[in-house]
Structure formats: structure tokens, C-alpha cells
C-alpha positions as a Python dict, from the first residue, in 0.01 Angstrom:
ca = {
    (1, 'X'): (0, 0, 0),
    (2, 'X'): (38, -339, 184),
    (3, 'X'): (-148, -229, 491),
    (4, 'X'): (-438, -90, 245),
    (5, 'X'): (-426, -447, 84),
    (6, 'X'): (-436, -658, 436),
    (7, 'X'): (-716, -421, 504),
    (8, 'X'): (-953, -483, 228),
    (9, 'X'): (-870, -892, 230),
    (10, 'X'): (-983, -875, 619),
    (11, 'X'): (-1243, -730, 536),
    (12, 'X'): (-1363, -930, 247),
    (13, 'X'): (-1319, -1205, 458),
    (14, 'X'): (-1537, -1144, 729),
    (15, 'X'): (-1800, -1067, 460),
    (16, 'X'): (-1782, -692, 463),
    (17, 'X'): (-1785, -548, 139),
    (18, 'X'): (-1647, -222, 98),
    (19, 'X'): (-1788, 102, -69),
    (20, 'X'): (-1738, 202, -415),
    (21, 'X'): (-1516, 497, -470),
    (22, 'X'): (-1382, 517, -82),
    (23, 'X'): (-1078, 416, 115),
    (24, 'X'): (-1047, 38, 77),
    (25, 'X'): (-1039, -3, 470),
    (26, 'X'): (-1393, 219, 522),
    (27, 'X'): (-1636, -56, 534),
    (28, 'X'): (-2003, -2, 497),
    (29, 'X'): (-2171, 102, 838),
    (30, 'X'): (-2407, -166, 852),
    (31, 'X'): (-2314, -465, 1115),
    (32, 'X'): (-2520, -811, 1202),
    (33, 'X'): (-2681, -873, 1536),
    (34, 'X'): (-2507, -1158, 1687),
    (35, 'X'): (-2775, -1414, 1852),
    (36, 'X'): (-3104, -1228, 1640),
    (37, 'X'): (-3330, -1411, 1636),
    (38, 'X'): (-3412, -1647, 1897),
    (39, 'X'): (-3499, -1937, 1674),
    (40, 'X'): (-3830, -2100, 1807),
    (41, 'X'): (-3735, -2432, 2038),
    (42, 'X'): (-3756, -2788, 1781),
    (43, 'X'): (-3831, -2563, 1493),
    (44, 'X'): (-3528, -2433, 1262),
    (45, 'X'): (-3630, -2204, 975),
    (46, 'X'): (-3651, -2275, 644),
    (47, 'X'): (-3673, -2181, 317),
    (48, 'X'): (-3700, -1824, 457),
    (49, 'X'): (-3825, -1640, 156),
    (50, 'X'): (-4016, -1276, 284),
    (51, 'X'): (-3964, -1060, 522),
    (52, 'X'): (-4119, -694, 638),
    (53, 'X'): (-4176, -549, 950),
    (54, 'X'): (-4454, -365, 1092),
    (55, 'X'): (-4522, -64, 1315),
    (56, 'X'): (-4470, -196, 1623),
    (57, 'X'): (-4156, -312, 1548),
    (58, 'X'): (-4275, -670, 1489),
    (59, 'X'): (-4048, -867, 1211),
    (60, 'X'): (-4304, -1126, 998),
    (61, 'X'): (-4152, -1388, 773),
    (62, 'X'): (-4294, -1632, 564),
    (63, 'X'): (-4067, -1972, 521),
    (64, 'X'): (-4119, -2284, 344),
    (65, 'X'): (-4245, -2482, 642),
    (66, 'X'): (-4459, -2519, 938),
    (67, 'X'): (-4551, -2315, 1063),
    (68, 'X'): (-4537, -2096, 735),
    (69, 'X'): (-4597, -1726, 890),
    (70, 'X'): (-4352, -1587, 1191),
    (71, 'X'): (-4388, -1318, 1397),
    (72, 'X'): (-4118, -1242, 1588),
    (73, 'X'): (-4010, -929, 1810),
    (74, 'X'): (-3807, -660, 1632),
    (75, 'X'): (-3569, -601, 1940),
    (76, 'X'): (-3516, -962, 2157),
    (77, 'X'): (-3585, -1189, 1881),
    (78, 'X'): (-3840, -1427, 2001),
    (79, 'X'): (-4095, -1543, 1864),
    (80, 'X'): (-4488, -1373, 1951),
    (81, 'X'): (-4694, -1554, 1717),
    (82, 'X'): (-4707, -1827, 1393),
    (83, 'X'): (-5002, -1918, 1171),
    (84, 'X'): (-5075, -2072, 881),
    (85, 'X'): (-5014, -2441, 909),
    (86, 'X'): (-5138, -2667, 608),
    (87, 'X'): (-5292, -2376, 398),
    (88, 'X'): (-4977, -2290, 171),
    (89, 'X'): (-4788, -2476, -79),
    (90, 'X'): (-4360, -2534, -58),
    (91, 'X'): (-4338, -2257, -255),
    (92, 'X'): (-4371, -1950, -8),
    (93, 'X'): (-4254, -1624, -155),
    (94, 'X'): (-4273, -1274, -100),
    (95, 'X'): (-4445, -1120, 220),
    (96, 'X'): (-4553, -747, 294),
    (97, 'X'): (-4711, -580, 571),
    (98, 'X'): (-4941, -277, 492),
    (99, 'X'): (-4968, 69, 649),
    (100, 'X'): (-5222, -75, 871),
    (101, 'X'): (-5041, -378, 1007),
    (102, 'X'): (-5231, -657, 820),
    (103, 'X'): (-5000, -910, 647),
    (104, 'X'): (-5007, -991, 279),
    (105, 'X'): (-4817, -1322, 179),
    (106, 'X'): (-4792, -1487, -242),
    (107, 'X'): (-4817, -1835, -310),
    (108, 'X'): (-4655, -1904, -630),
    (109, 'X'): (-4811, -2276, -589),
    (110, 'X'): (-5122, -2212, -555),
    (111, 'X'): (-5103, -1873, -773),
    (112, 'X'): (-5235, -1671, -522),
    (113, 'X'): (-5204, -1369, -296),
    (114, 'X'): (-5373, -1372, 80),
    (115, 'X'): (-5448, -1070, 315),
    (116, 'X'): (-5443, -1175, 703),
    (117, 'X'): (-5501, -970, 998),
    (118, 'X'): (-5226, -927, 1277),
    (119, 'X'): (-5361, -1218, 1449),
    (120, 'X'): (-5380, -1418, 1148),
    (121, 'X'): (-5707, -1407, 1028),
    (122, 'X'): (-5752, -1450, 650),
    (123, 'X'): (-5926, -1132, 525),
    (124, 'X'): (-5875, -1182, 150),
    (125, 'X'): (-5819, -1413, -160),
    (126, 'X'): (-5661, -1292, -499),
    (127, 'X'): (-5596, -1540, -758),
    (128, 'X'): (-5802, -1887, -835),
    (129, 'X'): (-5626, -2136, -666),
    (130, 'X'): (-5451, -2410, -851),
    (131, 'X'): (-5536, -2213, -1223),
    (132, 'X'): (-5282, -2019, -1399),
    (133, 'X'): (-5344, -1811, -1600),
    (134, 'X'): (-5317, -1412, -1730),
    (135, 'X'): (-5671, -1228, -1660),
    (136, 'X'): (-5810, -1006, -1363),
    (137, 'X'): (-5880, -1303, -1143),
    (138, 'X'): (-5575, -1496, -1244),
    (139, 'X'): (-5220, -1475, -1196),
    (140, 'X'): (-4885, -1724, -1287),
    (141, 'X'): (-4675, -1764, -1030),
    (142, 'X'): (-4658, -1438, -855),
    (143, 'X'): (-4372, -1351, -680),
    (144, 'X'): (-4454, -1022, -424),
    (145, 'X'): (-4739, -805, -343),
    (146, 'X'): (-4699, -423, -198),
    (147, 'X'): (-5015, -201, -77),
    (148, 'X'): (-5046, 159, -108),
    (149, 'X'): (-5133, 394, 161),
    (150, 'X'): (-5464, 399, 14),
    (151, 'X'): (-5494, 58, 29),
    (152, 'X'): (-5475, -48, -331),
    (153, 'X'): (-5269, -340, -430),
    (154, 'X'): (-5004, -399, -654),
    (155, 'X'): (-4856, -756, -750),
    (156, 'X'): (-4580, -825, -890),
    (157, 'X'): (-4706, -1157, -1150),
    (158, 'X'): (-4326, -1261, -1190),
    (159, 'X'): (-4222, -1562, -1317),
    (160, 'X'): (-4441, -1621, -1614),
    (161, 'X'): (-4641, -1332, -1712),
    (162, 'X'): (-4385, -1060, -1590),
    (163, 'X'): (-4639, -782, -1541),
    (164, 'X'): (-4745, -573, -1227),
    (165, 'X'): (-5105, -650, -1159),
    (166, 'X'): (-5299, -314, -940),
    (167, 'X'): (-5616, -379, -746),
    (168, 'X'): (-5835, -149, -542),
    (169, 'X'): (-5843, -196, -172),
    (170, 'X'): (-6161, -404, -203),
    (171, 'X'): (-5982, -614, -455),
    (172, 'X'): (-6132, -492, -786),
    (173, 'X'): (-5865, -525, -1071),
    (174, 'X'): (-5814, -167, -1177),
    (175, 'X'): (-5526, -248, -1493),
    (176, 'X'): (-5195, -401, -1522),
    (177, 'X'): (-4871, -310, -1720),
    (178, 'X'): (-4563, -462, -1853),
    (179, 'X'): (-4468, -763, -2094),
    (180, 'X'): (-4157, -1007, -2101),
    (181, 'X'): (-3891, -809, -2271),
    (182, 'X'): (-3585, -606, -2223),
    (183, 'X'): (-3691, -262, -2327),
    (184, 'X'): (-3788, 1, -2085),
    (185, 'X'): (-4084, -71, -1965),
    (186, 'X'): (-4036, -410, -2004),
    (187, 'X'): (-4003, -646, -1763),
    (188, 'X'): (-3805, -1004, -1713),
    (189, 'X'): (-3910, -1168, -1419),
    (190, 'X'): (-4010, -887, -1176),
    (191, 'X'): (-3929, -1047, -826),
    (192, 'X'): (-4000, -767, -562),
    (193, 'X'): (-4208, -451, -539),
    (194, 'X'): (-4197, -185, -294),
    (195, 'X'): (-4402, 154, -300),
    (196, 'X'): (-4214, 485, -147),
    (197, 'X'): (-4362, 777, 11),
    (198, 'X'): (-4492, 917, -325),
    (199, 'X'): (-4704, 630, -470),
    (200, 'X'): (-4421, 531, -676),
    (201, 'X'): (-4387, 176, -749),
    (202, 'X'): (-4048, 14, -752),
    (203, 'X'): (-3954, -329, -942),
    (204, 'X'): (-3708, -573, -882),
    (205, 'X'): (-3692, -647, -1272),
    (206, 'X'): (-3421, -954, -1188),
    (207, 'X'): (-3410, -1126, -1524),
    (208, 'X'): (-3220, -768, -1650),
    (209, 'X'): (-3064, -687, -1353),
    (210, 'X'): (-3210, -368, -1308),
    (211, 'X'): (-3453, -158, -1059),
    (212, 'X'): (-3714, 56, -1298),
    (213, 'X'): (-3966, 317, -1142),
    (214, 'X'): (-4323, 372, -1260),
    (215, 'X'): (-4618, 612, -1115),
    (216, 'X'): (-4874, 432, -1009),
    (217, 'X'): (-5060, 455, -1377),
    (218, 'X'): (-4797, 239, -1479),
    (219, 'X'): (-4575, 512, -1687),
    (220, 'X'): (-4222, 443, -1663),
    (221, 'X'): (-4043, 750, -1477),
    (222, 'X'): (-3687, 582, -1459),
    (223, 'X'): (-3476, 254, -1470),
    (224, 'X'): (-3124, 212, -1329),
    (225, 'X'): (-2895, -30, -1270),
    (226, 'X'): (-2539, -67, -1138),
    (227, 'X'): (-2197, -316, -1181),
    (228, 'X'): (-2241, -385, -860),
    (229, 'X'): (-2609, -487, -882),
    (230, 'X'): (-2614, -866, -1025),
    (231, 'X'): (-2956, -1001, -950),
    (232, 'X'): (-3206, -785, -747),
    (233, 'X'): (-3439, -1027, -588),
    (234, 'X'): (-3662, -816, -320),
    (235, 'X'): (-3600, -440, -256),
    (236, 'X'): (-3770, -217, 10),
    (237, 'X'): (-3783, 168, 83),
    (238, 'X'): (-3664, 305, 397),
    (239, 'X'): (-3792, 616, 569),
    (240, 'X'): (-3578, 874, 358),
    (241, 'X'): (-3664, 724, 78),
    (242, 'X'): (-3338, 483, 18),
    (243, 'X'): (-3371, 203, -181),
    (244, 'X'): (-3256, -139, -18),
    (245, 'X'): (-3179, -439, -258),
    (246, 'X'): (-3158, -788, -189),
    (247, 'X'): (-2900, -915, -464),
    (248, 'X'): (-2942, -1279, -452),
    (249, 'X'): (-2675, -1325, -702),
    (250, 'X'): (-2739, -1608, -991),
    (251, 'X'): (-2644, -1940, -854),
    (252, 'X'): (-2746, -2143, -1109),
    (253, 'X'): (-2448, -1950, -1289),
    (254, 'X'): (-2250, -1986, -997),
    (255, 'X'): (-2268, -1600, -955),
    (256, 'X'): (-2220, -1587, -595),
    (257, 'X'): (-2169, -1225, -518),
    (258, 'X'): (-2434, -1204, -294),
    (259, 'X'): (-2516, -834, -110),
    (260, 'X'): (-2715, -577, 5),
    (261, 'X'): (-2673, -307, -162),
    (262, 'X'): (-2858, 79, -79),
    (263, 'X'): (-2904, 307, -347),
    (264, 'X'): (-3028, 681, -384),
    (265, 'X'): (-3386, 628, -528),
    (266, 'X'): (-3223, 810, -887),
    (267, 'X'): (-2968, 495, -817),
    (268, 'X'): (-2664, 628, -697),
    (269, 'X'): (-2477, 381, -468),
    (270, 'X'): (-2504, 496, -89),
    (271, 'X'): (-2359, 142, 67),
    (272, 'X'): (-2338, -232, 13),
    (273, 'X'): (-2271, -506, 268),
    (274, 'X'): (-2202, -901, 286),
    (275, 'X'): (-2081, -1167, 90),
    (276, 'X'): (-2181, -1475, -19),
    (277, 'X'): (-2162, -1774, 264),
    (278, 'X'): (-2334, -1915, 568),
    (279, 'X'): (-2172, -1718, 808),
    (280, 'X'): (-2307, -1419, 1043),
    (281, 'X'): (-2372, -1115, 816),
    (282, 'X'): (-2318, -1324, 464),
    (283, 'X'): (-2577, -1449, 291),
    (284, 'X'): (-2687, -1768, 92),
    (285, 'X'): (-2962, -1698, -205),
    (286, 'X'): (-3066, -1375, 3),
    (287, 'X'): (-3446, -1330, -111),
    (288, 'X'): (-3613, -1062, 58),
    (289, 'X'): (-3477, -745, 253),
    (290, 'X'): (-3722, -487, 477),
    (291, 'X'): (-3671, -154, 639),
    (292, 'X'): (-3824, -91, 971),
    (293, 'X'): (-3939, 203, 1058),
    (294, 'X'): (-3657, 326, 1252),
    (295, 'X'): (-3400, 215, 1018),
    (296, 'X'): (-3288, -129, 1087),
    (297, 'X'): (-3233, -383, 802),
    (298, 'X'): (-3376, -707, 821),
    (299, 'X'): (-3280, -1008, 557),
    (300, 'X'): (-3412, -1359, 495),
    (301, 'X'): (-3216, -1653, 281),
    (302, 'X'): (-3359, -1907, 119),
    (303, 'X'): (-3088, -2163, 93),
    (304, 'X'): (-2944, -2015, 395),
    (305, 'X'): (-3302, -2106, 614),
    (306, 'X'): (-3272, -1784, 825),
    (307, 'X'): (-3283, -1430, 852),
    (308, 'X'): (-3053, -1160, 961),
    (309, 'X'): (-3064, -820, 1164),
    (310, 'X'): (-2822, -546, 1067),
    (311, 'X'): (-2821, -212, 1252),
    (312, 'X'): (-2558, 114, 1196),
    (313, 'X'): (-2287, 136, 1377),
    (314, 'X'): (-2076, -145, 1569),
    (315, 'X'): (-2172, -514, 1572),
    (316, 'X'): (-2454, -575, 1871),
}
């Protein structure tokens, strides 16, 4: 019993949280990459708030500085690319890279959502910049954006008018669905949206602490939550169709049990990792997490001004 004990307070420790419902000293199987990224030479990160990665293996982020947009390779770390200076707001948010490789970032200052090419060239506008507001050419204070395979659009309008906004891939509003509540189908505060390999559109509803699951009419096919699961701030969809959460805890609470957490996508529990602090593989205010293609796990903190690689099996 006391070795079982000394096992699960090293691990808590060195921010590994353990599994529900196994052996306290089987740890999850995801470790950090020591020394990823290369951080770029007189420029820190900061205010790292999205993340994705595209099909080459290249890891985007969007941070709360100049330059704003990142584009950094998914094995050494460095940095390829950056764009972006002087065109966003301090409020920088979610960031999403669609099945053809352009990259979509939200404004929440300006209201807005932008589509950019590879190389950075701005390929559309949605939103009326500076105006707030709840109509097909408005939004307030989006917080993510995720693009079908088809190329329509989905945004997640968060903060105030917690609906999911769809658009077609020219940028036509098509509908939108939810309102500020805590029923099903409700939403408070949706913070992330991810789409799996169905259509299927997947909500970080934060303000209830809950993931919920609609077709991409809108219709409601599930909701799920967990007591492990405090706030769920960005989620992605890996390759098998897991779920990944970013569970930025509630600091203004001082709920700092900040994770990852992968579920089934019906919610069961597969894994959860980290703890809340600014060392390697903990997290502070984690925002945003992304699933690359082949399976590694990339996370961004706000408050923590970085972002983290985690890969199965030993630490790298």
C-alpha cells in the first residue's frame, strides 16, 4: 500500500496524472518533448491561444503578439514561416487548418474570422470588423472556426451569442443553431469546435462543462460530460476518431486542475495527462489542443506563452 501511495504522489508531482479505474502507478502513455519547439531567436511566445497542424506535418499557432501567426516544423521545432503583423487585435483565439492546408484564424476583437493561404495570403473575411452583432454577416466575439471536408464552415460565436454559425465554402451563411442555456441543445459559451470523419460537429460547450455532438443540420445526436472534465476549452479529433480536450480549468475560481484529457467519441475516458503549472508537460490556462495526422498531440497555453509536444511512449 505505501509503495502504491509513493507511486501515485511521484507521479502527481511530475505532472502525470493517472488513469481512472487503473493501477495508481500506470500513468497515461503520453510524454512531453523536451527542447520542442525551438523558440524563434528575440521573440518568446505569447499569449499562445490556437493551435492545429497540417498535412505536412507543419504545427501553426496563433499568439497574442508579433508576429501573430507561426509556422513551425512538426518534427525539429523551428520555425518556417510567420505572418500577420499589425492586422489582428490582442485578442487572438482559436486557429484551424482545413483539409486543404489553408489556415483559418478568429479575432474576437475585431469579431471576425480570416482564411489565409499556406503562405499567408488572406483569402477571406467573415464578420464586419469592429460591429457586433447576431446576423449572417455578424458575429460577437467568436471564439473557433472548423471547415468541413467539403469546405463549408462552421464557427463557433462563443462568448456572447453562444451559437454555431455554418457557411458554405464560398462564405454564404447557410443557418445557425443554439441559444445561451443549459438544456441540451443549448449552449454556454461554446469555446472550440472540431468536425470528425463523419461531418459531425463537436462543441466545447465550456460554460456547462460538457462536449455535445450535433450532425451537421444542427440536431443534437449526444452530449457527455465527465468528473474529470472541468472546463473544456478547445478539443480536436484524432485519426480514429478520439476526442482530445483541452481542460483549461476555471482560474478565476482558482480551479486549477488543468489536463488533457482523451475520450471515446460516446465519452468514455481513454487517458488524461498533466497538471496544472509551468513546468515541462503541465500546463497554465491550456487553450487549444490539435492532433496531427500521425498521432502526436500538440498544446498551446495562454498564461503559460507556449506550446507543448506530447508523443506515446517514453519522454523524447
Amino acid at each position: 500500500m505505501q509503495r502504491l501511495w509513493l507511486a501515485a504522489a511521484f507521479a502527481v508531482m511530475a505532472g502525470i496524472a493517472l488513469r481512472p479505474g487503473l493501477d495508481p502507478i500506470a500513468a497515461s502513455k503520453y510524454r512531453v518533448v523536451h527542447g520542442w519547439p525551438q523558440a524563434p531567436e528575440g521573440s518568446p511566445f505569447a499569449g499562445v491561444a490556437g493551435v492545429d497542424v497540417d498535412s505536412r506535418n507543419r504545427v501553426f499557432i496563433f499568439q497574442r503578439t508579433d508576429p501573430p501567426i507561426l509556422c513551425l516544423d512538426g518534427q525539429s521545432g523551428k520555425l518556417l514561416a510567420s505572418w500577420g503583423e499589425g492586422r489582428f487585435t490582442e485578442a487572438a483565439h482559436g486557429l484551424e487548418v482545413d483539409p486543404r492546408d489553408n489556415v483559418w484564424v478568429v479575432d474576437v476583437g475585431h469579431h471576425q474570422v480570416f482564411k489565409f493561404s499556406p503562405r499567408g495570403e488572406l483569402l477571406m473575411t467573415l464578420g464586419t470588423r469592429g460591429t457586433p452583432g447576431l446576423g449572417p454577416a455578424l458575429f460577437n466575439k467568436p471564439t473557433d472556426v472548423a471547415v468541413a471536408r467539403n469546405g463549408e464552415i462552421y464557427v463557433a460565436d462563443g462568448y456572447v451569442n453562444s451559437r454555431v454559425a455554418k457557411f458554405s465554402s464560398d462564405g454564404k451563411f447557410l443557418m445557425d443553431w443554439g441559444s445561451k442555456g443549459d438544456l441540451p441543445g443549448q449552449l454556454n459559451t461554446p469555446h472550440g469546435i472540431a468536425l470528425d470523419g463523419n461531418g459531425n460537429v463537436y462543441v466545447a460547450d465550456r460554460g456547462n462543462q460538457r462536449v455535445q455532438v450535433f450532425d451537421g443540420k444542427g440536431t443534437l445526436i449526444r452530449h457527455w460530460s465527465s468528473p474529470r472534465m472541468r472546463r473544456p476549452w478547445g478539443l480536436d479529433i484524432g485519426a480514429d476518431g478520439s476526442v482530445f480536450v483541452a481542460d483549461g480549468g476555471d482560474l478565476v475560481h482558482r480551479d486549477k486542475k488543468e489536463r488533457i484529457l482523451k475520450f471515446s467519441p460516446e465519452g468514455r475516458l481513454l487517458d488524461l495527462w498533466g497538471s496544472f503549472g509551468r513546468y515541462d508537460g503541465q500546463f497554465y490556462w491550456a487553450h487549444d489542443v490539435a492532433v496531427a495526422p500521425s498521432g502526436e498531440v500538440y498544446v498551446c497555453d495562454v498564461l503559460g506563452r507556449r506550446v507543448q509536444k506530447f508523443v506515446a511512449g517514453p519522454s523524447g
